[in-house]
PDB file of N, H, CA, C and O in Angstrom:
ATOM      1  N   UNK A   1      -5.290  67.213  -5.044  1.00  0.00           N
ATOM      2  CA  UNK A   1      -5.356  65.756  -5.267  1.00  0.00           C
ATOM      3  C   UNK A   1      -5.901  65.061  -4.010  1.00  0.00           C
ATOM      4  O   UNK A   1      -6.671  64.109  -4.133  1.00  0.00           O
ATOM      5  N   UNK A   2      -5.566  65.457  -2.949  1.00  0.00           N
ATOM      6  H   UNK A   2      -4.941  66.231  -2.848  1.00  0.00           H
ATOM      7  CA  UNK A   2      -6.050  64.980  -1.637  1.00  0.00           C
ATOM      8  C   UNK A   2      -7.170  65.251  -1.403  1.00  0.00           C
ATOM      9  O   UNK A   2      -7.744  64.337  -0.810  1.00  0.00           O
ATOM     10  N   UNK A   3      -8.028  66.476  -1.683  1.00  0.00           N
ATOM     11  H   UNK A   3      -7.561  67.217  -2.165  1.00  0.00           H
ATOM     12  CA  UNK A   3      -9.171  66.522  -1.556  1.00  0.00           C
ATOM     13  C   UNK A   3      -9.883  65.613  -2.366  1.00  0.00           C
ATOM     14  O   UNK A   3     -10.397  64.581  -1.936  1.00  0.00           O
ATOM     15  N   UNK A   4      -9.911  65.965  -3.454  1.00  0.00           N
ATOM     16  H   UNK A   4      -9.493  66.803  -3.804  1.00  0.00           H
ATOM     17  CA  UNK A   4     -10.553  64.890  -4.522  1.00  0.00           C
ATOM     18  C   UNK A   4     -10.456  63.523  -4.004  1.00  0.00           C
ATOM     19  O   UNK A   4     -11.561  63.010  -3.825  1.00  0.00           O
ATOM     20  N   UNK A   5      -9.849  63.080  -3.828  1.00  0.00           N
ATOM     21  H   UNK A   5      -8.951  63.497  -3.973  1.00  0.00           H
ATOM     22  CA  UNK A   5      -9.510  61.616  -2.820  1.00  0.00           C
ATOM     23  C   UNK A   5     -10.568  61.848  -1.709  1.00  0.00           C
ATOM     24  O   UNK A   5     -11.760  61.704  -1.981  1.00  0.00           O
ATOM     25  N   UNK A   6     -10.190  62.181  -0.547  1.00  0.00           N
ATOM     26  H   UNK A   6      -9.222  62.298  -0.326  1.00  0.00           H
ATOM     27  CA  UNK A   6     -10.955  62.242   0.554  1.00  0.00           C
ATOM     28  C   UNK A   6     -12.342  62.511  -0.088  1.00  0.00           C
ATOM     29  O   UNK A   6     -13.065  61.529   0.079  1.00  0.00           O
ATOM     30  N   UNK A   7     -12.977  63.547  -0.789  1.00  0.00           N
ATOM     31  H   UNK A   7     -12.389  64.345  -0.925  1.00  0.00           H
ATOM     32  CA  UNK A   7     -13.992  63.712  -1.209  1.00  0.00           C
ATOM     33  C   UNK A   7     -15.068  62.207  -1.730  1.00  0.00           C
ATOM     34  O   UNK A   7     -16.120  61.719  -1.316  1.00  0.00           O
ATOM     35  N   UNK A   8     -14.001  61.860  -2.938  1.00  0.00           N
ATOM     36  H   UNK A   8     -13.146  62.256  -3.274  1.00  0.00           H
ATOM     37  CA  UNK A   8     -14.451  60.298  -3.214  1.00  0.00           C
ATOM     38  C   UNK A   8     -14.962  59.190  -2.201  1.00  0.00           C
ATOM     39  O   UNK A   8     -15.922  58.421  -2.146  1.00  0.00           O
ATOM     40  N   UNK A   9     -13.777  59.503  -1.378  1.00  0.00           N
ATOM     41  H   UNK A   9     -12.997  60.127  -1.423  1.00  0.00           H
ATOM     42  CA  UNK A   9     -13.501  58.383  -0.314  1.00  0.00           C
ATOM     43  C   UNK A   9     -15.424  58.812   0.683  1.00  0.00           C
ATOM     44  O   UNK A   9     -16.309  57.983   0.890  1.00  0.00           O
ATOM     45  N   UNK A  10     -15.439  59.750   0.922  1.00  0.00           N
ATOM     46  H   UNK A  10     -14.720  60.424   0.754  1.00  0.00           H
ATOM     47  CA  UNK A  10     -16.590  60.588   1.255  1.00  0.00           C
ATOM     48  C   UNK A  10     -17.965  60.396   0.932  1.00  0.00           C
ATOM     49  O   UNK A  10     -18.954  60.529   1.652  1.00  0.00           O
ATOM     50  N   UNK A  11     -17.850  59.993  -0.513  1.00  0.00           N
ATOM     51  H   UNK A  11     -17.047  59.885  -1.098  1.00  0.00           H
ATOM     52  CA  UNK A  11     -19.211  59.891  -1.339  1.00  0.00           C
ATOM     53  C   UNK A  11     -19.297  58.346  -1.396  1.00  0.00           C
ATOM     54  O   UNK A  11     -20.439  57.888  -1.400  1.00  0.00           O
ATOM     55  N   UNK A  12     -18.442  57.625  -1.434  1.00  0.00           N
ATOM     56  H   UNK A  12     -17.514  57.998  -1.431  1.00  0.00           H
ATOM     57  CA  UNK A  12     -18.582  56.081  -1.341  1.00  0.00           C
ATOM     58  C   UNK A  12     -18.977  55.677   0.294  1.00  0.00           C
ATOM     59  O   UNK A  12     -19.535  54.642   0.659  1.00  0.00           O
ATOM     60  N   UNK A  13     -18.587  56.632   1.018  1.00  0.00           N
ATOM     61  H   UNK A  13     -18.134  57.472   0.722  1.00  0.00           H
ATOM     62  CA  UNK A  13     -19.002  56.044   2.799  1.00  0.00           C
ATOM     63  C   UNK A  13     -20.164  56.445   2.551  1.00  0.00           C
ATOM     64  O   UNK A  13     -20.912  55.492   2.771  1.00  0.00           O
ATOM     65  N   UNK A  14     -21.062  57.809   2.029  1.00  0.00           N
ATOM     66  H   UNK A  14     -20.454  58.583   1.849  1.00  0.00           H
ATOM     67  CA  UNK A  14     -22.089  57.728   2.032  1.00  0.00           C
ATOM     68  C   UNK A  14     -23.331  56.544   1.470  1.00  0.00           C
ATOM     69  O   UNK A  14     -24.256  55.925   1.995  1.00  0.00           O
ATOM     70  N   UNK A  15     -22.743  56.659   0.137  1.00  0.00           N
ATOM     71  H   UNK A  15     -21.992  57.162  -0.290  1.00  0.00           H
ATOM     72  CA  UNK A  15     -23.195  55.551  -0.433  1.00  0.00           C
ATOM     73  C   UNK A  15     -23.824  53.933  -0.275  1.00  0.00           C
ATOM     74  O   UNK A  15     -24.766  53.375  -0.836  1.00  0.00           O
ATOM     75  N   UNK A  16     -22.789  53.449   0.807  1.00  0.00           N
ATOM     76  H   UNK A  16     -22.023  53.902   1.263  1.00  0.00           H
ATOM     77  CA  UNK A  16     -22.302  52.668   1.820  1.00  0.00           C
ATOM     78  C   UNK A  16     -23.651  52.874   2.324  1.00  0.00           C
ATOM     79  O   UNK A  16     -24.431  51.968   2.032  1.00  0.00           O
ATOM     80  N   UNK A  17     -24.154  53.902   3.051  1.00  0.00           N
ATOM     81  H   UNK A  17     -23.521  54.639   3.287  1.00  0.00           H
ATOM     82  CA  UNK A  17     -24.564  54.369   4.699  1.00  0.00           C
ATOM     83  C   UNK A  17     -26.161  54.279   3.920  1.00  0.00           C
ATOM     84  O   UNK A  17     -27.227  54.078   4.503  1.00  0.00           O
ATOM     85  N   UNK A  18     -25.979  54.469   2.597  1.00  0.00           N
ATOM     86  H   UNK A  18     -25.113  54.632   2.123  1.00  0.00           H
ATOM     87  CA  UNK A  18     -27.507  54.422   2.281  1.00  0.00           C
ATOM     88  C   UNK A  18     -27.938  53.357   1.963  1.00  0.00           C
ATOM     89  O   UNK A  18     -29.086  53.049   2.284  1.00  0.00           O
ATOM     90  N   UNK A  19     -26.932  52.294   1.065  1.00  0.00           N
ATOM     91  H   UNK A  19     -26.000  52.544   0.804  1.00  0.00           H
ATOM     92  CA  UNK A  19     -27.414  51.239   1.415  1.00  0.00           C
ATOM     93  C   UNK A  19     -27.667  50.383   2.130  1.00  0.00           C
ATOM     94  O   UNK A  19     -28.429  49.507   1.720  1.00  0.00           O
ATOM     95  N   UNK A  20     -27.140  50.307   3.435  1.00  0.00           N
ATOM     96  H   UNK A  20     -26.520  51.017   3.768  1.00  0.00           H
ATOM     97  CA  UNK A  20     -27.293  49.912   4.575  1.00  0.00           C
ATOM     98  C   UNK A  20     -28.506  50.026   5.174  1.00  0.00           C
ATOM     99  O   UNK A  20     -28.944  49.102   5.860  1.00  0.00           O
ATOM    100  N   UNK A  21     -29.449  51.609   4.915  1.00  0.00           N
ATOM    101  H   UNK A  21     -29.093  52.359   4.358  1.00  0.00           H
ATOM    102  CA  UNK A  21     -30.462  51.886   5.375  1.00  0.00           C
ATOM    103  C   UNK A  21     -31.762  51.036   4.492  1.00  0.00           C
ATOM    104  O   UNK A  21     -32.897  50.789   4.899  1.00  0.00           O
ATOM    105  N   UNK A  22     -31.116  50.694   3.112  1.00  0.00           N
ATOM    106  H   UNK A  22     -30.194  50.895   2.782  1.00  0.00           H
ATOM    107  CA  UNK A  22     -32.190  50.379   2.711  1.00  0.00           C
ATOM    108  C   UNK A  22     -32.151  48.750   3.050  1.00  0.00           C
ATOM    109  O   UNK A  22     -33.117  48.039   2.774  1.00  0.00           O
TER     110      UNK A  22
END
């Protein structure tokens, strides 16, 4: 359960980081 969490948590900072770039 914690992974899956952190994982999420993970793919939304990326997410984040790309839109930022654009």
């Amino acid at each position: 359960l914690l992974s899956v969490l952190l994982m999420v948590l993970v793919d939304f900072f990326y997410l984040e980081v790309v839109i930022q770039l654009w």
